[in-house]
LOTORMAR-427345 format. One record per residue (C-alpha): x, y, z; residue in one letter. Coordinates in steps of 0.05 Angstrom, whole numbers, plus 5000, padded with zeros to 4 digits. Each point is the difference from the previous one (the first is absolute). Layout:
XYZA/...
//
This chain:
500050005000X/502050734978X/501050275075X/499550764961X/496250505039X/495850014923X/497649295012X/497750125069X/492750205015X/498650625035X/494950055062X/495250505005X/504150615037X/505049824945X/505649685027X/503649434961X/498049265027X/499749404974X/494649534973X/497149335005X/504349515045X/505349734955X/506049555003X/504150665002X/496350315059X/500949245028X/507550064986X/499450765039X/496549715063X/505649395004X/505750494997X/497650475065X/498149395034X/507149764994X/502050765013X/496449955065X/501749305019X/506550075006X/500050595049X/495549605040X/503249344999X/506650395024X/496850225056X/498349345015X/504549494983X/505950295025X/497649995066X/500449234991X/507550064981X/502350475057X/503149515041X/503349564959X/503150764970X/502850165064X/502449335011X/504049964925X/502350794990X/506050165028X/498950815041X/504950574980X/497650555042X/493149855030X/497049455054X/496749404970X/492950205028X/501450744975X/501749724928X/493349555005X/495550625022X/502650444947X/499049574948X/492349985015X/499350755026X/504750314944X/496049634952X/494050235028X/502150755013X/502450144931X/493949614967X/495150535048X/504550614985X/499849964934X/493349694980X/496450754994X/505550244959X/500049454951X/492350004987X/501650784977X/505649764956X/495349544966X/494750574988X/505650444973X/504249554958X/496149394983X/497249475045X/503649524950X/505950284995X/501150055086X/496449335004X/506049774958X/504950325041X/498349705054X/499849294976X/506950054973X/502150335068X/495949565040X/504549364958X/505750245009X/500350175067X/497349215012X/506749824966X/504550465049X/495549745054X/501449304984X/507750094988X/501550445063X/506449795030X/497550295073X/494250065041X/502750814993X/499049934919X/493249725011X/497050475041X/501750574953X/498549594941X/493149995033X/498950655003X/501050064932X/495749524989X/494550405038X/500950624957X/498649564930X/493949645034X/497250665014X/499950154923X/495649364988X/494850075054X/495950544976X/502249824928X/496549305000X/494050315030X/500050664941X/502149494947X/492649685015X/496250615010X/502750234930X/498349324967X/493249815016X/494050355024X/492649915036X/498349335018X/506449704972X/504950435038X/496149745052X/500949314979X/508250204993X/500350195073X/496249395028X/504949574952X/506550505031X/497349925076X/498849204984X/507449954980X/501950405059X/497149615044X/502949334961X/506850265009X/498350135078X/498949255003X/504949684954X/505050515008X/503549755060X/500349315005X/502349944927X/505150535026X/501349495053X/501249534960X/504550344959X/504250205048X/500849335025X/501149754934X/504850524968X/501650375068X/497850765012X/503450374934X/493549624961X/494350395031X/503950684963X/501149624936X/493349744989X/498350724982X/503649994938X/496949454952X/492550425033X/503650704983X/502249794924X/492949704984X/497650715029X/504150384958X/497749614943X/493149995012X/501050805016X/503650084933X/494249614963X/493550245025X/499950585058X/498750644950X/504850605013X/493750435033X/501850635046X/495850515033X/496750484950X/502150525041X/505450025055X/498850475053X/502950315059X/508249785014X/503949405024X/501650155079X/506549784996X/501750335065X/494449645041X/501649334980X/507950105019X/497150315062X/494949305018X/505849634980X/505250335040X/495450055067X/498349244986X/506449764991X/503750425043X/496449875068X/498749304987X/508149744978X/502450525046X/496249695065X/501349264969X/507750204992X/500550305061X/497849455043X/503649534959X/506850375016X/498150145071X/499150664985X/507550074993X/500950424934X/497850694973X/497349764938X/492749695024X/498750665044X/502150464936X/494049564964X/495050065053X/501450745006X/499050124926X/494149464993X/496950465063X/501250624956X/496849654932X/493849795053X/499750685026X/500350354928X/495349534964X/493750345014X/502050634998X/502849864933X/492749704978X/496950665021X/504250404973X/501149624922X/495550234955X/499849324971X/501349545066X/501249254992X/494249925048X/495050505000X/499050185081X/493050234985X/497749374991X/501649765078X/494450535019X/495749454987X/499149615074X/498749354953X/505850014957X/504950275059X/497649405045X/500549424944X/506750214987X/502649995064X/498149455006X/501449624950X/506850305021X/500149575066X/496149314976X/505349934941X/505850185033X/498049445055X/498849584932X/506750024970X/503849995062X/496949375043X/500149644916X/507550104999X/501549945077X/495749344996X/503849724941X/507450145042X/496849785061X/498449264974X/506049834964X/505250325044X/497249805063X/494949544997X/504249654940X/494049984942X/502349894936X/498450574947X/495049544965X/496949875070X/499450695021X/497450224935X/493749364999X/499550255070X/497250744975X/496849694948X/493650165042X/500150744997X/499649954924X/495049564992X/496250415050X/501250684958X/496849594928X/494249695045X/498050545039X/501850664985X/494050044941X/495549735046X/502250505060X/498650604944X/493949794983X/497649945075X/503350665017X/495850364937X/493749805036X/501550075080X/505150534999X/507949914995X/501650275061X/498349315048X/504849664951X/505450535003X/498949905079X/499849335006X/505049794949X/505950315028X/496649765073X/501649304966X/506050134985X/502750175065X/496449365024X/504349604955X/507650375003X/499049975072X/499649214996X/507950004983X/500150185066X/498249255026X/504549684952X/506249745029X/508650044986X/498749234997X/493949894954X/500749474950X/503150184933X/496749744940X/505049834944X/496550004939X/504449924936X/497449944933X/504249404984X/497049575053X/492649935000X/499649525072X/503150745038X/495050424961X/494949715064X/500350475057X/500449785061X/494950195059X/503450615029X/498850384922X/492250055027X/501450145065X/504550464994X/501150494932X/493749854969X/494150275040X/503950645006X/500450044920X/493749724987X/496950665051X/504350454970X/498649824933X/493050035008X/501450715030X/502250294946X/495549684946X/495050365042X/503250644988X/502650064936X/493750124958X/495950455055X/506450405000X/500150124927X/492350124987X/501050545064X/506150314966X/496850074937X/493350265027X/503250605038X/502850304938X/496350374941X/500949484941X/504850524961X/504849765056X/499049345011X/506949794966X/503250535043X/497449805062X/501249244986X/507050174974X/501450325065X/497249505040X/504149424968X/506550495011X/497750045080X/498449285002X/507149924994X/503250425026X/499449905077X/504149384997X/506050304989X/498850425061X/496549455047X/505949484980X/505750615022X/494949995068X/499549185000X/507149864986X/502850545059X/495149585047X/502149314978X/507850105004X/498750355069X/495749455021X/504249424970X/507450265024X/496450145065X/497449305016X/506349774972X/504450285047X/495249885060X/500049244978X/507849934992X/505050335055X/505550404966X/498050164945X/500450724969X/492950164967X/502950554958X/505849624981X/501950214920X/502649215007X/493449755030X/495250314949X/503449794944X/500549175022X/493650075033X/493450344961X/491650085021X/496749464965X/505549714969X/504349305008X/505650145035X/507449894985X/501249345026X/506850115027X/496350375058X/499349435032X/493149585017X/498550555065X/499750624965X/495749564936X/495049875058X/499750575020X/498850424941X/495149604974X/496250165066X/502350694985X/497350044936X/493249785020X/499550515045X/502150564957X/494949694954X/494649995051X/501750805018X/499050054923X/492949705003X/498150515052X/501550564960X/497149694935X/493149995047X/500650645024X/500050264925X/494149664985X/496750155057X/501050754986X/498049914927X/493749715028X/498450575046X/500850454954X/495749704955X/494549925061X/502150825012X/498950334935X/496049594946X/493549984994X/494349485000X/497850214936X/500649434936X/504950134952X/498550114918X/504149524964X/505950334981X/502650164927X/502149414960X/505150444974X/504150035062X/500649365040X/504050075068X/506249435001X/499949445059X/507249914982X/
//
């Protein structure tokens, strides 16, 4: 098919669009659902892998826990600084053209992932892995907005959400397996065969559509400013405690992250074009649903991750295990999240925006009965009899993933159809853009929190649990890590007794992943409204991911 803006039809108000579902518009849809999937499944997988990483990367200048945290929160605080900025790129310069960008970018940052000689490379490989995902997230979504329209675009987004939540279930314990398999470096090079057939497909059928008009400016200066105030307070306060506060360096980055926090709004007042408009947090609604889906997905990324460490370095899971282990949460997200929309559209969203983040903190705080000494399952895909689990997998793990899957399947749909509801619908891509940006960006910051309590907590315990030794020892912290096997050549006390370290710091972890949720549901009980939500605009879905 001729993808020529002559061969296209035009709607009524004009604008180009295409016509009658074709193979082409097919071919369109495929490539931002691969776009889109492989953000995701980084997000996910690699929490899988995290251990094993820390175990096989030698360290240059950082802890073993510090690498592991930055590689999930730099990921994460580049892909929410930058997600704004890149949906204005594709307006300006073509959706296709940016959507390419970041597939290429997005590949070959997989490649420098997978061949990073340190745990050091890695984590800044990571983050500029982040910066190229956030050119394909709002990219995939315009890419099927441009291509189809009405009831199909419709159709495109149920088809886009069904492959999201595929991915949420499949994801991991084919990660698992991979890494098992082919070891960690496979989880980054699966991208590459998915980003080539994107490019292709991109190439082939996504039409090179822009904006008829571009209006207003990039704000450069705002996103450098998010960036710098996320970044700098949440690596400062992880490098800080990770050093014992013992260098300049981490309080030069909290001191300039406070100044970026400090000068963010005042730049979004003041810019006549501000990356996000402060106006629209008059609104009690939209101010209250973004807080907090600030606190419930910060408390989602960071128990997902913590979990993952916490059953393979100290519990001894296998990845595969651990993976089929929160294999719940995505099969609760496919099953019940339409379901929980549908309910909330005719009772109200608010009980669910209550109540699932009340279930949440029912099932992180669970953790808190699970045990240094809890059965490991070793699950490997090459032996089918160790792929049963044994009895302490239901006791133990499961009911607190099964609660806290639940939880969120409750959420994720009320949250949206609120979002969308409390905006006029000329905004509904803004406000769901800036939504996705906040629902990532407070893990950076609650992981900088989290990992200051756990190394406090773990070196604490350790030291209390084994005379003589020196809990800020440079020596100490780099033989012996939080949720991490130790060096063996400690010697079988100090092994003991940081795996019953460990599950402490873990268990301090829990409480602070419940308190998060807790305050997300209070102040969803505070400021929203009984009222029922309007569906919200098929044009601008709101990511779970």
């Amino acid at each position: 098919m001729d993808w020529s803006l002559a061969s296209m039809s035009r709607s009524p108000a004009g604008r180009p669009t295409l016509g009658p579902v074709t193979s082409s518009s097919r071919g369109a849809l495929a490539a931002a659902i691969i776009g889109s999937a492989i953000v995701f499944l980084d997000g996910t997988i690699v929490n899988i892998a995290l251990s094993r990483i820390g175990a096989a990367l030698p360290t240059v200048a950082i802890g073993v826990l510090e690498g592991q945290v930055y590689i999930v929160a730099g990921y994460m605080a580049t892909l929410a600084a930058f997600l704004l900025l890149a949906g204005a790129l594709g307006d300006r310069y073509g959706r296709r053209r940016i959507f390419l960008i970041g597939l290429i970018g997005f590949g070959a940052t997989s490649i420098l992932c997978a061949l990073a000689p340190s745990l050091d490379v890695l984590a800044a490989a990571r983050l500029l892995q982040g910066v190229a995902g956030a050119l394909l997230v709002p990219g995939s979504l315009a890419i099927i907005t441009a291509t189809f329209e009405g009831a199909e675009r419709g159709r495109a987004f149920g088809i886009w959400a069904a492959s999201t939540s595929a991915i949420a279930i499949f994801g991991p314990p084919v990660g698992g397996a991979l890494v098992e398999l082919y070891g960690w470096a496979s989880i980054f090079l699966v991208n590459v065969p998915l980003v080539l057939l994107g490019v292709i497909l991109t190439f082939r059928y996504v039409p090179a559509l822009r904006a008829a008009a571009a209006v207003g400016r990039f704000d450069w200066l705002g996103a450098l400013v998010a960036a710098i105030a996320v970044g700098g307070l949440a690596f400062g306060a992880i490098r800080g405690q990770q050093v014992a506060w013992s260098e300049a360096a981490p309080l030069v980055l909290l001191g300039v992250g406070l100044v970026a926090l400090v000068a963010f709004p005042i730049l979004m007042v003041r810019r006549r074009d501000p990356l996000v408009p402060p106006e629209m947090f008059r609104n009690s609604t939209f101010a209250a649903i973004n807080v907090s889906t600030v606190l419930i997905y910060a408390a989602l990324y960071v128990l997902l991750y913590m979990q993952s460490l916490f059953l393979q370095g100290v519990l001894g899971y296998t990845p595969l295990a651990t993976a089929l282990v929160g294999l719940p949460t995505g099969v609760a997200l496919a099953l019940i999240s339409a379901w929980a929309g549908v309910l909330a559209g005719r009772h109200g969203a608010r009980r669910f925006l209550v109540g699932g983040p009340l279930l949440m903190a029912a099932g992180a705080s669970w953790w808190l009965r699970v045990p240094a000494d809890s059965t490991p399952w070793q699950a490997q895909a090459s032996d089918l009899a160790s792929m049963i689990p044994p009895l302490a997998v239901f006791v133990d793990p499961l009911p607190a993933v099964l609660a806290f899957g639940v939880g969120i399947a409750f959420v994720v749909a009320p949250l949206t159809s609120t979002l969308m509801s409390s905006v006029a619908l000329e905004r509904a891509g803004l406000a769901s853009a800036i939504n996705n940006a906040l629902s990532r960006v407070g893990q950076p910051l609650a992981s900088a929190v989290i990992f200051i309590l756990i190394t406090e907590r773990f070196y604490a315990s350790l030291a209390a649990a084994v005379p003589g030794l020196d809990p800020r020892s440079a020596d100490l912290r780099t033989a012996v890590q939080p949720l991490n096997a130790p060096d063996p050549s400690v010697g079988v006390a100090i092994e003991q007794a940081a795996r019953l370290a460990s599950t402490d710091a873990f268990h301090a972890e829990v409480l602070v992943v419940a308190a998060l949720l807790l305050a997300g549901a209070g102040v969803n009980w505070r400021w929203l409204k009984d009222a029922r939500p309007t569906e919200p605009d098929s044009s601008a879905p709101a990511s779970i991911g």
